[in-house]
FITOR-780630 format. One record per residue (C-alpha): chain; residue in three letters; x, y, z; residue number from 1. Coordinates in steps of 0.25 Angstrom, whole numbers, plus 2048, in hexadecimal, padded with zeros to 3 digits. Layout:
<sites>
("A","ALA",(X,Y,Z),NUM)
...
</sites>
This chain:
<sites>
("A","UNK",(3E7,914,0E9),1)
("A","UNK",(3E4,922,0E7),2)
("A","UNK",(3ED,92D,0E8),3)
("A","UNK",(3F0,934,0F4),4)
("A","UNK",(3FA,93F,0F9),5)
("A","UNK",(400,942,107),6)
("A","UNK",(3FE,951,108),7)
("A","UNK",(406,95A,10E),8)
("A","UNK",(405,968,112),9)
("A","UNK",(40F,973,116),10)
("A","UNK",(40C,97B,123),11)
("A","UNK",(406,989,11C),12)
("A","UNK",(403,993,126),13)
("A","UNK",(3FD,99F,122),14)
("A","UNK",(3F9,9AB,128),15)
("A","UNK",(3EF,9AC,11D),16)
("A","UNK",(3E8,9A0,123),17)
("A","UNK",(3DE,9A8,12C),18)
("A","UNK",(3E5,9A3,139),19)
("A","UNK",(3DA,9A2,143),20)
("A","UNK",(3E0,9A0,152),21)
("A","UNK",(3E3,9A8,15F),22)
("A","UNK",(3EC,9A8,169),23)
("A","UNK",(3F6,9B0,174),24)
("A","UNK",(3FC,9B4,181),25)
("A","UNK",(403,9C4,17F),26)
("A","UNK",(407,9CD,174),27)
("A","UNK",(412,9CA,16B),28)
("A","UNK",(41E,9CF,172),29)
("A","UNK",(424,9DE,171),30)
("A","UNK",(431,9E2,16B),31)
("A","UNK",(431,9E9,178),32)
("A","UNK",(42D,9DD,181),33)
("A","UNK",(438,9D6,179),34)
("A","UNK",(440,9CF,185),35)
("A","UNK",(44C,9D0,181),36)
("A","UNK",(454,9C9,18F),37)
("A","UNK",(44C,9BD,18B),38)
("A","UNK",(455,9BA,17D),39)
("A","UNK",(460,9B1,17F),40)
("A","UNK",(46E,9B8,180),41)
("A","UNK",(474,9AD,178),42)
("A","UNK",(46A,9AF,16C),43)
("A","UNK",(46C,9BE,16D),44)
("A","UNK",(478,9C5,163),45)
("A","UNK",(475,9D4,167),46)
("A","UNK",(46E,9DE,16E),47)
("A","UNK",(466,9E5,163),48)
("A","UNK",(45A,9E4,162),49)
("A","UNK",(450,9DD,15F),50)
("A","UNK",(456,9D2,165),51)
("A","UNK",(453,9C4,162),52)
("A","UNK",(459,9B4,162),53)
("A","UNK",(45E,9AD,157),54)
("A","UNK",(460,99F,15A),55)
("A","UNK",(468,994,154),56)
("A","UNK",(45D,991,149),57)
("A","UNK",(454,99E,146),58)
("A","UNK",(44A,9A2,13D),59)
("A","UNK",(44C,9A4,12F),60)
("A","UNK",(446,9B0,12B),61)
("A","UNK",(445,9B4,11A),62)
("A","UNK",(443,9C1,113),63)
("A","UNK",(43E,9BD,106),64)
("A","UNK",(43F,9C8,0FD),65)
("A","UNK",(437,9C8,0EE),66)
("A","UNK",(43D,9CF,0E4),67)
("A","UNK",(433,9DA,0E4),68)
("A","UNK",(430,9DC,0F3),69)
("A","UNK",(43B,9DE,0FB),70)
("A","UNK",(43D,9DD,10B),71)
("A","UNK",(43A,9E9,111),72)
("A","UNK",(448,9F1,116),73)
("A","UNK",(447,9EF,125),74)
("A","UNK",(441,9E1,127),75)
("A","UNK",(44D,9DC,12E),76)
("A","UNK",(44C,9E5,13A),77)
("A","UNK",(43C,9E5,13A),78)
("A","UNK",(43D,9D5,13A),79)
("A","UNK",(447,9D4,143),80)
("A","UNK",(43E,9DB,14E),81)
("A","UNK",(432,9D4,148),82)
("A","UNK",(438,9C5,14A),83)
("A","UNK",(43F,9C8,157),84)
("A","UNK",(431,9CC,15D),85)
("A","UNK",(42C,9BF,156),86)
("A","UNK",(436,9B8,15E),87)
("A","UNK",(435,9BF,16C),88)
("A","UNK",(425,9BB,169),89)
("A","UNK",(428,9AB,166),90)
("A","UNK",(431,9AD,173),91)
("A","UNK",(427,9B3,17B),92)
("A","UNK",(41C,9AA,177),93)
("A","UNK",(425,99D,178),94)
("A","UNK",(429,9A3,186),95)
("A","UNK",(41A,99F,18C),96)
("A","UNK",(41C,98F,189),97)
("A","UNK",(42B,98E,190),98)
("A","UNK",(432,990,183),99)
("A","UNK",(43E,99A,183),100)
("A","UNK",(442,99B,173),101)
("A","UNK",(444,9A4,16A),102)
("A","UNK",(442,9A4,159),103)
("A","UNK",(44F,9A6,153),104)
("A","UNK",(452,9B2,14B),105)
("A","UNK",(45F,9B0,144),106)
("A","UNK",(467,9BF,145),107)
("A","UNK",(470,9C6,13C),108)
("A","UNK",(47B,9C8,146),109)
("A","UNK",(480,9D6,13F),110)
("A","UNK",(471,9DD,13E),111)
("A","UNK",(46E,9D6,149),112)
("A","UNK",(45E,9D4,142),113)
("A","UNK",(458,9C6,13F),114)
("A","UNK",(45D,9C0,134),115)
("A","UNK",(456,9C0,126),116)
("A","UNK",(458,9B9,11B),117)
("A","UNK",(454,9C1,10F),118)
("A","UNK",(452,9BA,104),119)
("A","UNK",(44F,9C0,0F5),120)
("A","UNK",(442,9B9,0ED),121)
("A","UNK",(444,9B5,0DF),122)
("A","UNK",(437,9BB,0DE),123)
("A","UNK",(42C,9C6,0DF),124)
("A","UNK",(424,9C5,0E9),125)
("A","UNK",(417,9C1,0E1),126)
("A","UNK",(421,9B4,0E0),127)
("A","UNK",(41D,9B1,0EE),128)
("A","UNK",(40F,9B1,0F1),129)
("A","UNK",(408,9AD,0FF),130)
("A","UNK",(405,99F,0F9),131)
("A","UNK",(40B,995,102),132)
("A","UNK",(410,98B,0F8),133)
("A","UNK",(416,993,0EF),134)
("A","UNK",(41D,99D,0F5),135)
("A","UNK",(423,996,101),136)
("A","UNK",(428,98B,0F9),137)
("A","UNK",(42D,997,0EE),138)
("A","UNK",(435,9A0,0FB),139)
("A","UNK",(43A,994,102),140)
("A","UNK",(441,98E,0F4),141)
("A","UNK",(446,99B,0F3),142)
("A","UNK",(44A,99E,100),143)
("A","UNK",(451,98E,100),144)
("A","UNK",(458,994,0F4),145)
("A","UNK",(45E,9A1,0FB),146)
("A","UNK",(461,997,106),147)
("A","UNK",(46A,98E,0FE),148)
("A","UNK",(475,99B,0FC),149)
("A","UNK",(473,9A2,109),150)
("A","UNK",(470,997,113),151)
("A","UNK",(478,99E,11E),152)
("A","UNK",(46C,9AA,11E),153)
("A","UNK",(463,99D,124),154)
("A","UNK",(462,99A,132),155)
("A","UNK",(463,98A,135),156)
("A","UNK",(454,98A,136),157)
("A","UNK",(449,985,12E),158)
("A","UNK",(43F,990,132),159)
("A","UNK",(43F,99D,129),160)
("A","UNK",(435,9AA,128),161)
("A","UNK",(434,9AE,11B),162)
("A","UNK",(431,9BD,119),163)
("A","UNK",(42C,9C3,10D),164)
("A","UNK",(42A,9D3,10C),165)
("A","UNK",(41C,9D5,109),166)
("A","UNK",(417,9D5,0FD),167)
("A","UNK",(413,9E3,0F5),168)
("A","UNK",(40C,9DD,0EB),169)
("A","UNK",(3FF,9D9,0F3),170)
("A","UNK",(402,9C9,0F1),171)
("A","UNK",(401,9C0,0FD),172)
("A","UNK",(40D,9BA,102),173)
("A","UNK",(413,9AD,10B),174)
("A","UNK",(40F,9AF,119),175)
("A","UNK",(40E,9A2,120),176)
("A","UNK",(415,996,126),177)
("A","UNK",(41B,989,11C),178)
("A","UNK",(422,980,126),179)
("A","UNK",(42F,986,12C),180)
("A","UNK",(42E,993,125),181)
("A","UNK",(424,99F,124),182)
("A","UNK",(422,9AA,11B),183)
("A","UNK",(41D,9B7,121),184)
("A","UNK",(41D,9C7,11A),185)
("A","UNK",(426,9D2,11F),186)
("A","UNK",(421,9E1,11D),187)
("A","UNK",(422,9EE,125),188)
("A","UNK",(417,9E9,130),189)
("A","UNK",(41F,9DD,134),190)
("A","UNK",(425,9E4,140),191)
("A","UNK",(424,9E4,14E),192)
("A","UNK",(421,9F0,14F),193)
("A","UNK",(413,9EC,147),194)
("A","UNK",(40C,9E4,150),195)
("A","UNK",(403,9E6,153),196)
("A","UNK",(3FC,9E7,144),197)
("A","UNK",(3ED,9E6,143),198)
("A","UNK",(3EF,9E5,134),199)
("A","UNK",(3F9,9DB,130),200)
("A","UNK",(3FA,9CB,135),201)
("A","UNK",(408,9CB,12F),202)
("A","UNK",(410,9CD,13C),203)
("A","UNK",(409,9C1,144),204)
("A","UNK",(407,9BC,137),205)
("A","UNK",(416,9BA,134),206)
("A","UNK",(418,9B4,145),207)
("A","UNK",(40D,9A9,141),208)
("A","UNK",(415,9A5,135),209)
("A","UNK",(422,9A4,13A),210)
("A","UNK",(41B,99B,145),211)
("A","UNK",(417,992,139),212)
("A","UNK",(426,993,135),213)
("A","UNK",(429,98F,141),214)
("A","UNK",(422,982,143),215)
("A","UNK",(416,988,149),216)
("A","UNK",(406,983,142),217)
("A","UNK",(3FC,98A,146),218)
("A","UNK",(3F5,989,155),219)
("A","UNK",(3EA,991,15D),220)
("A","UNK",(3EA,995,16A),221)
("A","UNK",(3E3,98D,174),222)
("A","UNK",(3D5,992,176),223)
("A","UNK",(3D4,993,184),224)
("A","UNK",(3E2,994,18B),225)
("A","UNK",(3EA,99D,180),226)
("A","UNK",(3E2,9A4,176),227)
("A","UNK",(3DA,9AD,183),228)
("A","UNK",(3E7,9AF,18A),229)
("A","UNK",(3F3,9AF,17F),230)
("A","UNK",(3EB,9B2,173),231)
("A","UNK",(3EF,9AD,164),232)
("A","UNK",(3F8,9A3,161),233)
("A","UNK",(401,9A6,156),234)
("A","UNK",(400,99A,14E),235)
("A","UNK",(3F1,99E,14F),236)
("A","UNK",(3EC,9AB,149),237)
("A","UNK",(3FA,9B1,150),238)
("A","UNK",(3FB,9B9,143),239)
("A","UNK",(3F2,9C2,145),240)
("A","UNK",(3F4,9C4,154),241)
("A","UNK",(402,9C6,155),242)
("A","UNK",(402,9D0,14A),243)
("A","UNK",(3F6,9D7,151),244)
("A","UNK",(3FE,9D8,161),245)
("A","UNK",(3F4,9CF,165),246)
("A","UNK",(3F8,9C3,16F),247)
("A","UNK",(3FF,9B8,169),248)
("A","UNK",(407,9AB,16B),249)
("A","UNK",(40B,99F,16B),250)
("A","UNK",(406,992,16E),251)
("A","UNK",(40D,987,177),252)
("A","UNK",(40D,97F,16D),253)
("A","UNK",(414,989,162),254)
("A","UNK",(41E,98C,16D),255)
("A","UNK",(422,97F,16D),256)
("A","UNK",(423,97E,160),257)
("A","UNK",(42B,988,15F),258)
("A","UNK",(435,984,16A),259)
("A","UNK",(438,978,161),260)
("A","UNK",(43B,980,154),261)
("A","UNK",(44A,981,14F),262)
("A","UNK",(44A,991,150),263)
("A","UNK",(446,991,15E),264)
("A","UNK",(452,98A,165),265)
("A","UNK",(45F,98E,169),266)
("A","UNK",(466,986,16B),267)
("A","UNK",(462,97D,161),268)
("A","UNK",(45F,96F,168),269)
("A","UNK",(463,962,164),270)
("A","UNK",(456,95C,15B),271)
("A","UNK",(458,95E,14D),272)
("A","UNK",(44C,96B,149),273)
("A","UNK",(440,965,143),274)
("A","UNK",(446,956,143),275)
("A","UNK",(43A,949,13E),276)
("A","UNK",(436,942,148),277)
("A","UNK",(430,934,148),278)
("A","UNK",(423,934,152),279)
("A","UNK",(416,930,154),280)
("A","UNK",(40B,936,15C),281)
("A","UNK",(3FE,92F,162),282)
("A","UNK",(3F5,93B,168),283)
("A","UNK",(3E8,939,16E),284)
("A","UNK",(3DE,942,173),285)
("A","UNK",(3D1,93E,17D),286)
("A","UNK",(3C7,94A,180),287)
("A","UNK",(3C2,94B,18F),288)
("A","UNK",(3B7,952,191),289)
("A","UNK",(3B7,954,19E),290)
("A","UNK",(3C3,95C,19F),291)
("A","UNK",(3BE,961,190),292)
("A","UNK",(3CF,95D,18C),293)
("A","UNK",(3D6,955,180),294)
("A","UNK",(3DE,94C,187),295)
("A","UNK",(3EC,949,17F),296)
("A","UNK",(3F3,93C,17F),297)
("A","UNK",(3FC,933,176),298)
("A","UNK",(40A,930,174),299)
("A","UNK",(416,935,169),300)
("A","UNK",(423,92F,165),301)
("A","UNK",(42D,935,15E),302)
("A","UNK",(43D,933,159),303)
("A","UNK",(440,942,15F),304)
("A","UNK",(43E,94A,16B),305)
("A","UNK",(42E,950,16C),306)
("A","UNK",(430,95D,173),307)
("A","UNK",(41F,961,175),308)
("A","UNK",(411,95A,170),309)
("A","UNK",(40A,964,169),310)
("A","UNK",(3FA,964,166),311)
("A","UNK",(3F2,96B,15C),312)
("A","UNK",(3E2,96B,15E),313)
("A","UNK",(3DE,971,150),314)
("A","UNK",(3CF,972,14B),315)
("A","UNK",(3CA,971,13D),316)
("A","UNK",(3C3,97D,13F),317)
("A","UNK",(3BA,980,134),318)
("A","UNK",(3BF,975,12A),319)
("A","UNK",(3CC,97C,129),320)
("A","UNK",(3D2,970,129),321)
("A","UNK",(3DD,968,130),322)
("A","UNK",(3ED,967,12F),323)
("A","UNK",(3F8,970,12F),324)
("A","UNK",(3F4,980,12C),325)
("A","UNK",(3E6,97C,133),326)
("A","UNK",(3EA,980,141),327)
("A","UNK",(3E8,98D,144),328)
("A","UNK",(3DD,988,14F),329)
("A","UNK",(3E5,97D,157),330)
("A","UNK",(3E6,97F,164),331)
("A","UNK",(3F6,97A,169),332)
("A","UNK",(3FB,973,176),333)
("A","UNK",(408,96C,17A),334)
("A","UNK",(40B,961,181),335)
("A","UNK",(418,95C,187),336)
("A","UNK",(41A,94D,183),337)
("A","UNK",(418,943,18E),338)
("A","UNK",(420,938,192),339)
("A","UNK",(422,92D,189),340)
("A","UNK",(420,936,17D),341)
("A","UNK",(410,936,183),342)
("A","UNK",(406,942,17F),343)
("A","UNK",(3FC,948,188),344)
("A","UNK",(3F4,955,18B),345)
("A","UNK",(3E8,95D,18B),346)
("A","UNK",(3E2,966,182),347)
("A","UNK",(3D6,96D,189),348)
("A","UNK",(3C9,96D,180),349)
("A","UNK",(3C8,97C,185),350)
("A","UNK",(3D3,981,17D),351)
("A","UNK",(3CD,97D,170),352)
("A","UNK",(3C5,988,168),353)
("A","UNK",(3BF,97E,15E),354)
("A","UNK",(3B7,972,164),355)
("A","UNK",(3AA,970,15E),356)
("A","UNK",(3A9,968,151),357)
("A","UNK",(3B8,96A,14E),358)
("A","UNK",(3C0,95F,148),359)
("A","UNK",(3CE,960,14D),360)
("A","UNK",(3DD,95B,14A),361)
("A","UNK",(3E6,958,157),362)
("A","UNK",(3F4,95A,152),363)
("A","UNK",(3FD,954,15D),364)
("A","UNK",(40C,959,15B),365)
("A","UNK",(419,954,15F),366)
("A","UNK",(423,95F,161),367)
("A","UNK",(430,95A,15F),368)
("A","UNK",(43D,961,166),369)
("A","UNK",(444,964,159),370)
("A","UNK",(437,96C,154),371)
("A","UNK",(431,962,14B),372)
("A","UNK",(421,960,14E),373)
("A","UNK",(419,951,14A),374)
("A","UNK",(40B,953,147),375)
("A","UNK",(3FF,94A,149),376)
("A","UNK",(3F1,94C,148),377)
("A","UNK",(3E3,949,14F),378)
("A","UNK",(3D6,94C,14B),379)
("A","UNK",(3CA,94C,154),380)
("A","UNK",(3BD,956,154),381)
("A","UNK",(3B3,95C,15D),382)
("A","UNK",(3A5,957,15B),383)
("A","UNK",(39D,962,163),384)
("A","UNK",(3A7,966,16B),385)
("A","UNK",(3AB,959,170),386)
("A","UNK",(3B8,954,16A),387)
("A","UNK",(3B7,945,162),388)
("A","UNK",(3C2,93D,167),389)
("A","UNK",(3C5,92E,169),390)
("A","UNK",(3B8,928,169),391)
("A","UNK",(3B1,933,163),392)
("A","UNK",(3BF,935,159),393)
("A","UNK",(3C1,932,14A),394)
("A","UNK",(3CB,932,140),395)
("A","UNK",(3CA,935,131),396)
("A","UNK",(3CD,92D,125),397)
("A","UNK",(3D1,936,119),398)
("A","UNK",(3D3,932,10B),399)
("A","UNK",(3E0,937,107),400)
("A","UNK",(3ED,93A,10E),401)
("A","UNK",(3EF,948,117),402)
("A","UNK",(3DF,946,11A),403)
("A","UNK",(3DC,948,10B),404)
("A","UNK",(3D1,943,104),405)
("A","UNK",(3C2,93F,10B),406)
("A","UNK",(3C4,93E,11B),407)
("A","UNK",(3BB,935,122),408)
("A","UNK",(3B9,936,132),409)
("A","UNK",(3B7,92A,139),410)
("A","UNK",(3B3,928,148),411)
("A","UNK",(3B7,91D,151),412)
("A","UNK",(3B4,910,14B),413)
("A","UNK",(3B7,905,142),414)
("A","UNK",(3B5,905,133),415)
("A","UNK",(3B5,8FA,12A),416)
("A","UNK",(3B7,8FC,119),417)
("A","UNK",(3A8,8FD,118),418)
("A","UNK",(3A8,908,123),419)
("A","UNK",(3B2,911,11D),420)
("A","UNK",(3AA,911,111),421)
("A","UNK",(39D,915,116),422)
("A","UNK",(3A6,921,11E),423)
("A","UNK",(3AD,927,111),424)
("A","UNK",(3BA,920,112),425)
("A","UNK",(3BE,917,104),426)
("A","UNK",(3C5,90B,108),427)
("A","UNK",(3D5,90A,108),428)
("A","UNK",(3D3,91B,107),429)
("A","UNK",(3D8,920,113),430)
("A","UNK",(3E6,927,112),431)
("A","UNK",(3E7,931,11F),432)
("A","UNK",(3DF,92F,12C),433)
("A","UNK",(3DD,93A,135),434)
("A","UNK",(3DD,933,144),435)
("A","UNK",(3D4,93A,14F),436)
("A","UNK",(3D5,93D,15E),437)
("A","UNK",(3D5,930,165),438)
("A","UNK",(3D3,925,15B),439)
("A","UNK",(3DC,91C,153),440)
("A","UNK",(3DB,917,144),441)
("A","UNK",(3DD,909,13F),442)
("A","UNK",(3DC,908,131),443)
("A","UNK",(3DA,8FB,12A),444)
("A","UNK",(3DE,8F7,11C),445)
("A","UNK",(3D4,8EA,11D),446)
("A","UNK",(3C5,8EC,11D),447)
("A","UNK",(3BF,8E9,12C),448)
("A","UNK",(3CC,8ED,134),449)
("A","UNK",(3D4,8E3,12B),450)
("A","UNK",(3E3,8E3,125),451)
("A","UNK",(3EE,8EC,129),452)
("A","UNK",(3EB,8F8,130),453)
("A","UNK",(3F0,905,134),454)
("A","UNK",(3EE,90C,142),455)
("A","UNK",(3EF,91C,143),456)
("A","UNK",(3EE,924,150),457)
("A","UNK",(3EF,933,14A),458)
("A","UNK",(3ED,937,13D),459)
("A","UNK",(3F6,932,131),460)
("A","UNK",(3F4,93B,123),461)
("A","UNK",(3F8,92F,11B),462)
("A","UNK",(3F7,922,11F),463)
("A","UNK",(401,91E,116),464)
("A","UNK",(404,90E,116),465)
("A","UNK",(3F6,90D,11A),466)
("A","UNK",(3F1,917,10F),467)
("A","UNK",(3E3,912,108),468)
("A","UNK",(3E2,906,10F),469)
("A","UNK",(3D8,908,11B),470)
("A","UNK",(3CD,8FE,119),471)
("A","UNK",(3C7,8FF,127),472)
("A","UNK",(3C9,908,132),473)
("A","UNK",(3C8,909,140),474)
("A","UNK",(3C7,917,148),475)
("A","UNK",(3CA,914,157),476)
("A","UNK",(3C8,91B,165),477)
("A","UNK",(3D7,91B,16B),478)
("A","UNK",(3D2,923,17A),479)
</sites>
């Protein structure tokens, strides 16, 4: 038996990543288009402005200081102004799907500014360099430690911004998303007051990230009904267009996201924030072409409430790969959930950029009402424009766990010993199976469809009690 790992990857969402989308409906809203009428009275502690909501969970937000590179003087008041037209912005934008929640800010009731937590480094700032790994792990032990003694500073969130003063020294530092938090610079350009700026991405660039901190991958505007008319998405190539005053927004999709995250609500609800689930999703897709539309069906069950069914249609452009932190070109759509815990929609081929020789992941998405999302994944491809499903559908057979090792496609069909051979796959060598568009997978453990068998309707990244022991496989049409 050889040896084989599960792999597992943290989300790392960079703005170094050359985020390639487009997206939008209007301009970034104005200090001065700021309606102010529209806050709740009740999240409100005073008049002076800027105004803005704190909720009963809010935003953490850090200044991490290095020993050598100290916060500038007046990043308090700048930021204040900065976030609050960050969350008039999510307000605005989450407005157009029906959603009426605001980010909270936590406040200091005697300044009445945002509150920040500033936090002193154990280190110079050469300490904390823009790699991923090390420095996120680094300021969040650190940060954890400060937290111990001085737990009343935190809000009862777990989302944080983490701001470091940019660096003087010319070295790169962390700027992206690592689960629930993000880490973003703060210098003197970071201001309303600055945007639009033709020469810096930090602006959008911080926005993007703290989508990332708060739940949001990466998403593309629909080709034919957003991006003419609303512009670029955020999650998209957002950064660059926000911080430029070009139109940018969110999708439906990241606004029901968002109206599902802990630092959105007030008041809290019942569900506990982020709880596990125990669920199941069976998704199917058939392409018709007479009305040139992926038609969505299957079924989902699950222990806790499903507030929205969510659909990622994301392309392997370019062999960039597939997975999370390759999904700056899906394209979104919601769904409500039908009765009897039922899927169904439509998905117009017209609103797909890439469609010629593309292979594709369907990520179908179950949004539960305490914020916490369940993920599973479809692969299917376009073969001259025409997209190979059921009949014309596969799935792969990889080697090693997480899709590791050789990956061997095979269509619809039946596949003895003998015949997995001849295709490249060794027998009792399969440890992950990457289930396609309208087909099932039986996997034998007996040569000639014999012995104990296993059944897979999506994709399984390790087969686990069924690990190297397929013997004979078969690949089966299910529309």
């Amino acid at each position: 038996m050889k040896n084989k790992k599960q792999l597992c990857f943290a989300l790392l969402l960079t703005i170094s990543s050359g985020i390639l989308m487009s997206s939008c409906k209007k301009a970034p809203v104005s200090e001065a288009e700021t309606d102010q009428a529209k806050l709740p009275k009740s999240a409100l502690r005073s008049t002076t402005t800027p105004s803005f909501v704190t909720n009963t969970k809010n935003l953490n937000i850090v200044m991490f200081v290095p020993t050598d590179n100290p916060a500038l003087p007046d990043y308090k008041t700048r930021l204040t102004t900065l976030f609050t037209h960050f969350q008039n912005w999510f307000h605005t934008e989450m407005l157009r799907y029906g959603y009426d929640k605001y980010l909270g800010l936590a406040r200091v009731d005697s300044t009445n500014l945002i509150k920040f937590i500033e936090i002193p480094a154990a280190g110079p700032q050469a300490d904390y360099p823009y790699d991923s790994s090390i420095s996120a792990s680094k300021i969040l032990n650190e940060i954890n430690t400060y937290k111990a003694t001085h737990a009343s500073e935190f809000s009862n969130s777990s989302h944080m911004l983490i701001l470091l003063p940019q660096r003087t020294d010319g070295g790169g530092q962390p700027f992206y998303g690592w689960g629930k938090n993000c880490f973003a610079l703060d210098n003197a350009n970071m201001a309303v007051d600055k945007i639009p700026n033709p020469n810096s991405n930090y602006l959008g660039g911080m926005l993007h990230e703290l989508g990332h901190g708060l739940n949001l991958p990466h998403d593309h505007a629909k080709y034919a009904s957003e991006e003419p008319t609303l512009g670029t998405s955020l999650m998209g190539s957002g950064n660059v267009s926000f911080s430029k005053g070009q139109p940018t927004f969110l999708t439906e999709v990241d606004a029901a996201i968002l109206n599902r995250n802990e630092v959105f609500q007030n008041p809290l609800p019942i569900e506990i924030p982020y709880e596990s689930a125990t669920t199941t999703i069976n998704a199917n897709a058939t392409f018709n072409s007479s009305t040139q539309a992926f038609n969505l069906s299957g079924s989902f069950t699950s222990n806790k409430d499903v507030s929205d069914i969510l659909i990622y249609m994301d392309p392997n452009v370019n062999n960039e790969g597939t997975g999370v932190n390759k999904d700056y070109n899906a394209v979104t759509w919601r769904f409500t959930p039908g009765t009897g815990n039922t899927i169904t929609g439509s998905i117009p081929l017209s609103e797909l950029y890439y469609k010629n020789n593309e292979p594709y992941e369907l990520k179908a998405k179950l949004l539960l009402k305490n914020g916490n999302v369940i993920t599973q994944t479809y692969t299917f491809s376009f073969l001259n424009g025409v997209p190979q499903i059921g009949a014309n559908g596969s799935a792969k057979f990889c080697q090693n766990a997480s899709y590791g090792g050789y990956g061997v496609s095979l269509p619809v069909g039946q596949y003895t010993t003998a015949d997995l051979i001849s295709r490249g796959i060794s027998n009792n060598d399969v440890s992950s199976v990457n289930v396609g568009l309208g087909v099932k997978v039986i996997l034998y453990d007996g040569d000639n469809f014999t012995g104990s068998s296993i059944e897979l309707t999506s994709s399984s990244s390790y087969l686990s009690t069924f690990n190297d022991k397929a013997s004979s496989i078969k690949v089966i049409a299910i529309n």
